[in-house]
C-alpha positions in Angstrom: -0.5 17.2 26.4 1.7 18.4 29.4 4.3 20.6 29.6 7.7 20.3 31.1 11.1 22.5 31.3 11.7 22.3 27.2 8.2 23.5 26.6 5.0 21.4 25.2 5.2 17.4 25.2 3.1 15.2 23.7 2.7 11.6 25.4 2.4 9.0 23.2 0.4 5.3 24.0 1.5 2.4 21.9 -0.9 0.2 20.9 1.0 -3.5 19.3 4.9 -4.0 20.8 5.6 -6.1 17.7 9.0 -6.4 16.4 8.5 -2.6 14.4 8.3 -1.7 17.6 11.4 -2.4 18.6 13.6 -0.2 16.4 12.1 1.6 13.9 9.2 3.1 15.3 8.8 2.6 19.2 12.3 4.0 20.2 11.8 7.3 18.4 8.9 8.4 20.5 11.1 8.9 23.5 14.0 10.7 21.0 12.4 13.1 19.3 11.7 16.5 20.4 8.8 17.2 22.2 7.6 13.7 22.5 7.7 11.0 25.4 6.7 7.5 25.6 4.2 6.9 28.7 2.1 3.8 28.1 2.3 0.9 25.6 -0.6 -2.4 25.6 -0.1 -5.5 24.3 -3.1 -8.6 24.8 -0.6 -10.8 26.0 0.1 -8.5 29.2 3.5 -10.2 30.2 4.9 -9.6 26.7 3.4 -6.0 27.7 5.3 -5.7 30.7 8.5 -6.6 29.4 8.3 -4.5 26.3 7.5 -1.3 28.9 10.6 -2.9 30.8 13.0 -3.2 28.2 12.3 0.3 26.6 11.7 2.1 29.7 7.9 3.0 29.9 5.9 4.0 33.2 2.8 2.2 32.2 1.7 -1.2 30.5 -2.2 -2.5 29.7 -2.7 -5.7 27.9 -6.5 -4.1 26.8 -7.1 -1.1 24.4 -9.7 0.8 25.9 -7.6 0.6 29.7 -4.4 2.3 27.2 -7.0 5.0 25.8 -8.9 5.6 29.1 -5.2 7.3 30.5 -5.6 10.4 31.0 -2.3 10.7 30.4 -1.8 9.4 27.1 -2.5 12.2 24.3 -2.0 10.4 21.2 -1.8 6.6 20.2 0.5 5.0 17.6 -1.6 1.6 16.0 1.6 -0.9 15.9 -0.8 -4.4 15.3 -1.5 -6.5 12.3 -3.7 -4.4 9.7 -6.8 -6.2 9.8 -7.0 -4.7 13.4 -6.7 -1.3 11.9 -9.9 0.4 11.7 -11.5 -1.0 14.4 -8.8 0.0 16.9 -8.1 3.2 15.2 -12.2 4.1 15.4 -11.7 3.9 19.0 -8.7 6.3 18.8 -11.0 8.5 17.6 -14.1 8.3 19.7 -11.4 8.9 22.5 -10.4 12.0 21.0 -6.6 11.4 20.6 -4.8 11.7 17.4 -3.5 8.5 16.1 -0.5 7.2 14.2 -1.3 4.0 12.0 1.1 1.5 10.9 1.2 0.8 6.6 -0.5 0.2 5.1 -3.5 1.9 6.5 -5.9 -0.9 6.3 -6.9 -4.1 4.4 -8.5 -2.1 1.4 -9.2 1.5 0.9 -13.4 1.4 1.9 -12.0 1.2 5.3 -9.4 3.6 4.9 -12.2 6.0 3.7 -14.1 5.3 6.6 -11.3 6.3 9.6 -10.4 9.4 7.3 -13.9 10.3 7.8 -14.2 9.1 11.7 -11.0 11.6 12.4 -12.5 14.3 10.2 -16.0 14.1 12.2 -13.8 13.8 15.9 -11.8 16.5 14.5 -8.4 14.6 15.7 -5.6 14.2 13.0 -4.7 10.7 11.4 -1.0 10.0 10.6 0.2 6.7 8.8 3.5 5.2 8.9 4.5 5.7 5.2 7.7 7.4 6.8 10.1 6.8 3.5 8.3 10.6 3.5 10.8 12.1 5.8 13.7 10.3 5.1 16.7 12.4 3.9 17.7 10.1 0.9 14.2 10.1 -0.6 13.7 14.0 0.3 17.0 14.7 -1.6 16.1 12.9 -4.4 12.5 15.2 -4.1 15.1 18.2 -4.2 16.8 17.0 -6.9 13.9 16.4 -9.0 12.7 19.6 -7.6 15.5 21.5 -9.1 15.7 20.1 -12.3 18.1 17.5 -12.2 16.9 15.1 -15.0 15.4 17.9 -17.3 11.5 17.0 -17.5 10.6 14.1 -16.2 9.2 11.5 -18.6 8.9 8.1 -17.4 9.1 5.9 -14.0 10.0 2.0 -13.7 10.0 0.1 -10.5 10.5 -3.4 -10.1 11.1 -5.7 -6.8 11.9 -9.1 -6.6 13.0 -11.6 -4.0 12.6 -15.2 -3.0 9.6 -15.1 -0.6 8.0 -18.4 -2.1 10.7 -20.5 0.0 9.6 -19.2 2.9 7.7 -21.5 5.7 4.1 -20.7 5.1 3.2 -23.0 8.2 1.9 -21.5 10.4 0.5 -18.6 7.9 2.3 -15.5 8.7 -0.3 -12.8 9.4 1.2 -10.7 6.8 0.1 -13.7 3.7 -3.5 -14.4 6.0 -5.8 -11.6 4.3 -8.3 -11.3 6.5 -4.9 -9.6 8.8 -3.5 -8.1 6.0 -5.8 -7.4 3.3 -3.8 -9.5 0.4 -0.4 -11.0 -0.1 3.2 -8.9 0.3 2.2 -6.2 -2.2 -0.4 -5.0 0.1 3.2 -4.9 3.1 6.2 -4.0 0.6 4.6 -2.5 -2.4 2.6 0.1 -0.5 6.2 1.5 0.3 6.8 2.0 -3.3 3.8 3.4 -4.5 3.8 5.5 -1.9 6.9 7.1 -2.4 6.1 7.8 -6.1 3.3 9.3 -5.3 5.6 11.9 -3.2 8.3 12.4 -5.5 6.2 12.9 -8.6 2.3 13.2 -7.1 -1.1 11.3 -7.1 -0.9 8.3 -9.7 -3.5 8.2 -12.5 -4.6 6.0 -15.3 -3.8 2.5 -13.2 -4.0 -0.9 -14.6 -2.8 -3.8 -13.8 -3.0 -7.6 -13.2 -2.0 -10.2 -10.0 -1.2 -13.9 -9.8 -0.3 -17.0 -7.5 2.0 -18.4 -10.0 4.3 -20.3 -7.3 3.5 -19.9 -3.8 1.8 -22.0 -1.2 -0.9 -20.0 -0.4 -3.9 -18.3 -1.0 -3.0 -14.1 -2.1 -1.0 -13.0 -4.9 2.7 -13.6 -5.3 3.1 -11.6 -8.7 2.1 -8.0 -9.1 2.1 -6.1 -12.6 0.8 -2.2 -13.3 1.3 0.6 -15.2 0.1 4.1 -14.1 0.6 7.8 -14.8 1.9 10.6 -12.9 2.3 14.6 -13.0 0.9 15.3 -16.8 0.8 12.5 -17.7 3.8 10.0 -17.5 3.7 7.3 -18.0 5.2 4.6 -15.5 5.3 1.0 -14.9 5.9 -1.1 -11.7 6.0 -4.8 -10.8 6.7 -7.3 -7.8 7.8 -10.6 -7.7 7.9 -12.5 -4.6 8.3 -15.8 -6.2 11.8 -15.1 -8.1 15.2 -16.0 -6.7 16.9 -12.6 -7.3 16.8 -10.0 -5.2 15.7 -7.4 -7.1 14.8 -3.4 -5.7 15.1 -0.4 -8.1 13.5 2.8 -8.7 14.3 4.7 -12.1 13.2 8.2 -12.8 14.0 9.3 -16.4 14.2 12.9 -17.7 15.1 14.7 -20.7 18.5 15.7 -19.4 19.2 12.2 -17.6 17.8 10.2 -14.6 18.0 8.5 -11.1 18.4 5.3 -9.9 18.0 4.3 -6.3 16.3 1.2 -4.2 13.5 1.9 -2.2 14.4 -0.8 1.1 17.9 -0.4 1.0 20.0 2.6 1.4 22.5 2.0 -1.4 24.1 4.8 -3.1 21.5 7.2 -5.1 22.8 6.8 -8.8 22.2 10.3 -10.5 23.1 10.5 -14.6 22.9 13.5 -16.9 24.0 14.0 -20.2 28.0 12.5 -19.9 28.1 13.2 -15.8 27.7 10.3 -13.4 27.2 11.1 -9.7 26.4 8.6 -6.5 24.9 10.0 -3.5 25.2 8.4 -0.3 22.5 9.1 2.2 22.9 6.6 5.4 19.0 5.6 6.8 19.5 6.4 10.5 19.2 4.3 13.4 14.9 4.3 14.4 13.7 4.3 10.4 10.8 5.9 11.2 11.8 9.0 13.6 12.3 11.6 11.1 8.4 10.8 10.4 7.6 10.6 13.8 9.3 14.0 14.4 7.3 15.5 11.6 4.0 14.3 13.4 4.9 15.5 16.7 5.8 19.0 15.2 2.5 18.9 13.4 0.4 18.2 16.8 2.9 20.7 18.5 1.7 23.2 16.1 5.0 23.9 14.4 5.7 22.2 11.2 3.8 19.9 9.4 3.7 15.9 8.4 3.7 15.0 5.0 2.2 11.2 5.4 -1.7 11.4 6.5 -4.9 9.6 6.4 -5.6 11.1 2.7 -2.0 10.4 1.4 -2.5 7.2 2.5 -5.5 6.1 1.6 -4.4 7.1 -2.1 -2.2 4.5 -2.2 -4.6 2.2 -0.8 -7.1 3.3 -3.6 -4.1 2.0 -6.2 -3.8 -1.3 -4.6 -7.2 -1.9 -4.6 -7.3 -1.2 -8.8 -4.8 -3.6 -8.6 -5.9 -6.5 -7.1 -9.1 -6.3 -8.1 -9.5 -8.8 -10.4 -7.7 -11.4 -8.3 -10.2 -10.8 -5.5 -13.0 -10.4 -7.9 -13.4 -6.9 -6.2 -12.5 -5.5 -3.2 -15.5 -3.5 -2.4 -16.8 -5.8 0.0 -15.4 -8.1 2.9 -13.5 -10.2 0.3 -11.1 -11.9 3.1 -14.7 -13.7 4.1 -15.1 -15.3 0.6 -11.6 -16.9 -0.8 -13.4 -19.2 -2.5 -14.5 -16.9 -5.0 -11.5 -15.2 -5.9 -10.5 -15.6 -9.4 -7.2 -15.6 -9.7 -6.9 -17.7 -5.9 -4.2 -21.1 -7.1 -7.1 -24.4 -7.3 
């Protein structure tokens, strides 16, 4: 940590220069208060060197351990594919540097218990990138929930749909290659979702649900279905189709008094009802999507404010995927990415 004229800084090593890194995430650690930018790695070290170029960084490595050796580097975002998670995110930790992790935390949630538990023992923090947490259309619809807006809430229905089985699958994008990413684009996109229920109406119980390949190329799911619990008991029910031609993204919280509407990806009007009155709210996402986040996690290492989107947040959501998908996987206890031939619901 160093300090300079404003007061304490923390410098910030990114590991990954990806495209998220580009303008979501990597800008806002040299934007935010308190919070600079000194060193970013990448394998491929030219890709490394222009990335620190074209963003302005001191320092580029193309190795991990060079970027956490720095003495000058305090904490490390983890910006790579997920099936790289834990292992990089270990060595985060046996450095002694906080780290911020990319969503979703890992391929399935025995890993995610396991770098919750390697932070706790190096007594460093653990931040993921669930950063739909800070954002001010989804903490206004918190406030409006909050302060009774829709009456009692008693029921939650998400669906999301797009075309995603037109894609090229050659080569294999990481994202639909499990042993990278831990399943198909449920395990990318519908981590967001579930995520964001669990902070606007807590910790989801009572989960069931199914998964299929029913049109897609490729080995992971394609077709999501699940219904689930919150608060005391509501009842809610979710699903995801990435192998439909309309674009489809809406979350609908219903009350006694009336309800809200609003996408999760997009930042369309928020569509608020109650009895007779009809009100849309327009909240623009800003610039760097994740900086609000990222300001909430330097605050929380800076010792003034907290950060709403940890290692145990996360790994609840990872827990729900995993109740999921288990069944098409035929669990995912184990190293299931080493043994696709045995998944049961895997397209013959």
């Amino acid at each position: 940590m160093s300090t300079e004229a404003e007061g304490r800084v923390i410098r910030w090593g990114i590991v990954g220069c990806g495209d998220v890194t580009e303008v979501k995430s990597g800008p806002a650690f040299r934007k935010v208060r308190g919070s600079k930018l000194v060193a970013v790695m990448r394998r491929d070290g030219a890709l490394a060197r222009q990335y620190a170029k074209r963003h302005g960084v001191a320092r580029w490595y193309d190795d991990v351990d060079a970027l956490l050796g720095d003495a000058e580097v305090d904490a490390v975002y983890v910006a790579t594919p997920v099936g790289s998670h834990a292992e990089i995110a270990r060595k985060v930790a046996d450095a002694g540097k906080p780290a911020y992790v990319e969503k979703p935390m890992a391929r399935h949630a025995p890993e995610c218990e396991d770098m919750v538990d390697t932070f706790a023992r190096a007594g460093v923090p653990l931040f993921v990138a669930y950063y739909r947490r800070k954002l001010p259309r989804f903490t206004q619809v918190a406030a409006l929930l909050a302060g009774g807006a829709v009456g009692k809430v008693t029921g939650v229905r998400y669906h999301y749909g797009s075309a995603s089985h037109r894609k090229p699958t050659t080569p294999l994008p990481w994202r639909l290659d499990s042993p990278q990413s831990g399943g198909g684009l449920f395990l990318d996109l519908g981590c967001h979702a579930l995520d964001i229920i669990d902070f606007l109406l807590g910790p989801l119980h009572e989960i069931h649900g199914m998964a299929r390949n029913v049109a897609s190329d490729h080995d992971v799911e394609d077709t999501v279905a699940m219904t689930f619990s919150v608060g005391e008991g509501v009842p809610g029910v979710a699903s995801w189709n990435f192998a439909q031609q309309k674009r489809e993204d809406g979350l609908e919280i219903a009350g006694t008094e009336g309800h809200v509407r609003l996408s999760v990806f997009g930042d369309t009007p928020i569509y608020v009802a109650r009895g007779e009155s009809v009100e849309t709210i327009e909240v623009a996402n800003p610039e760097h999507i994740q900086q609000p986040l990222v300001q909430s996690l330097v605050d929380a290492l800076l010792g003034r404010g907290e950060c709403p989107s940890t290692g145990e947040t996360a790994l609840r959501t990872s827990v729900v995927m995993d109740t999921v998908l288990s069944g098409y996987y035929g669990g995912r206890e184990d190293r299931f990415w080493e043994r696709a031939e045995t998944w049961p619901g895997r397209r013959k």
